[in-house]
C-alpha positions as CSV (number, residue, x, y, z in Angstrom):
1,X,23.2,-29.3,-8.8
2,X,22.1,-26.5,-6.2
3,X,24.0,-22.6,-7.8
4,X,25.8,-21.1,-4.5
5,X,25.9,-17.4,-4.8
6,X,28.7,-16.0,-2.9
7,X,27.3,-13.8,-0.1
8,X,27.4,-10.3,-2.0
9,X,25.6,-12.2,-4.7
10,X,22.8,-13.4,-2.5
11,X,19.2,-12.6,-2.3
12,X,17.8,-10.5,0.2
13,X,14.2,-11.8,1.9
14,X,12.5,-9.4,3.3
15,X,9.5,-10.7,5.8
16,X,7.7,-7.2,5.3
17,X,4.7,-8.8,7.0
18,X,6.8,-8.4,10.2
19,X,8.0,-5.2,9.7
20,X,6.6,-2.7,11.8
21,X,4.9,0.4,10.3
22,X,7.1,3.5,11.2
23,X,5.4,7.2,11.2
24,X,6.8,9.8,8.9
25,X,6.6,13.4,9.1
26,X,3.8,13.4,8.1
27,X,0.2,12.8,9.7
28,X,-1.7,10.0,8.5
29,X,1.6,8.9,6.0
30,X,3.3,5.1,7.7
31,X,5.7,3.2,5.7
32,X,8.2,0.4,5.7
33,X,11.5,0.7,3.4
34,X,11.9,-2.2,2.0
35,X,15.3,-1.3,0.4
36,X,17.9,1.7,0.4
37,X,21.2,2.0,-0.9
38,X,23.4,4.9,-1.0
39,X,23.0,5.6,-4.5
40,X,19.8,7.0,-3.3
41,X,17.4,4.0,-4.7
42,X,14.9,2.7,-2.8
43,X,11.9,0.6,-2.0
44,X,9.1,2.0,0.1
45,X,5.6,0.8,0.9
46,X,3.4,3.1,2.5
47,X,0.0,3.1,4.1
48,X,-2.2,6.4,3.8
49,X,-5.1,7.2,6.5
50,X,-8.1,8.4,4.6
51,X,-7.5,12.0,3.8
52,X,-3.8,11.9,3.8
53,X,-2.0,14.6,1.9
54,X,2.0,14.0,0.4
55,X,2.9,17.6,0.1
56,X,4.1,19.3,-2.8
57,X,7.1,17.9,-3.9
58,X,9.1,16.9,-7.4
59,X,10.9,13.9,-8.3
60,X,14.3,14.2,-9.2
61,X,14.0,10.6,-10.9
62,X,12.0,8.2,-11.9
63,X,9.3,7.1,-9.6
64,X,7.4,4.0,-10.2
65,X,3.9,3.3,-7.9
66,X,2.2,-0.2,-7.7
67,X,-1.6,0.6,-5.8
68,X,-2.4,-2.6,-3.6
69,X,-5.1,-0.8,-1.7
70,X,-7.5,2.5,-2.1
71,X,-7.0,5.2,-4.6
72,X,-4.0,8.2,-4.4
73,X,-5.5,10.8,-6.6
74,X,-2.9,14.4,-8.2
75,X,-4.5,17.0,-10.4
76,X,-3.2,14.5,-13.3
77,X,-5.2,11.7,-12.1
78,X,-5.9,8.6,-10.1
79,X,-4.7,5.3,-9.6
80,X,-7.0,2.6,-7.5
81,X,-6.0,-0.8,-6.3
82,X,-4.2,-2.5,-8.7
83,X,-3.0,0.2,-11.1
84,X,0.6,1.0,-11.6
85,X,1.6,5.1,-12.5
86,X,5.0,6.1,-12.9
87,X,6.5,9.6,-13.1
88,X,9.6,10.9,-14.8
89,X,12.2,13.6,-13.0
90,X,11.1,17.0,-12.9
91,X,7.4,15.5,-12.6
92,X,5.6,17.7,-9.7
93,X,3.0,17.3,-7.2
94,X,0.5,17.1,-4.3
95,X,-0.9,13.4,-3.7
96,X,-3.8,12.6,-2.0
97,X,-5.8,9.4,-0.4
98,X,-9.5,10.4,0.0
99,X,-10.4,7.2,1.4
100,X,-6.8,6.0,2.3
101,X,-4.2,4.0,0.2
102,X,-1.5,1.5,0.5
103,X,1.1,1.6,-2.0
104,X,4.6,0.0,-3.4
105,X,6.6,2.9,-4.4
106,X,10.5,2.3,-6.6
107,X,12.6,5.3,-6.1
108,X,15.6,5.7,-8.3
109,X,16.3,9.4,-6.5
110,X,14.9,10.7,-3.3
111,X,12.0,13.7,-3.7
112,X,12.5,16.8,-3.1
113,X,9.6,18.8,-0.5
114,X,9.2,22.0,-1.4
115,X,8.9,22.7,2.4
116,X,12.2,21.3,3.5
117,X,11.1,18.0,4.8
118,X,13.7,15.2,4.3
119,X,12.9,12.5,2.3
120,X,11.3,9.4,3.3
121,X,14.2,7.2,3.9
122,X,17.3,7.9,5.3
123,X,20.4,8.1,2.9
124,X,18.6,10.5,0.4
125,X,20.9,13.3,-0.3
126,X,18.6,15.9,1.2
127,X,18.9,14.0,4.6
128,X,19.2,16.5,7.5
């Protein structure tokens, strides 16, 4: 016997494939948000041009990565196509893709820029 989920209870399918990349605020950073909620979680990937920069900027929560492509290198270290890094709230720092990256990022809080750019996806409490 099939289990019916009432529609609140449903999955959610995604056909990310489709999905077209959108440009950020910043050069050489694309992305696709997978998932947002108003709690301020969300679901990002996000494709790097070789020598892309993420500027400075702390996490307010937990931040988990999963690398699919390239490397995405801090002054802590690196993680290259199929590593997995995750950083705790307060966690700091500049990112970088020498040769480019494509990513699956889990946001439990938006970041915080130190320059005043908004986060990534729209609903983060330091939307404009």
């Amino acid at each position: 016997m099939p289990i019916i989920n009432a529609p609140e209870h449903r999955s959610r399918f995604v056909e990310t494939a489709q999905m077209p990349w959108q440009a950020t605020a910043f050069d050489g950073i694309e992305m696709k948000v997978l998932y947002q909620d108003e709690a301020g979680r969300s679901a990002i990937l996000f494709k790097l041009a070789p020598g892309a920069v993420v500027p400075s900027h702390e996490h307010t929560a937990l931040e988990m990565t999963y690398m699919l492509e390239g490397t995405l290198v801090d002054d802590e270290g690196s993680a290259n196509a199929g590593d997995f890094v995750w950083r705790p709230a307060g966690n700091r720092h500049i990112a970088h893709a020498p040769q480019g990256a494509v990513f699956l990022s889990i946001f439990n809080q938006p970041n915080v820029f130190d320059d005043g750019h908004p986060f990534f996806s729209r609903g983060g409490r330091d939307q404009p």
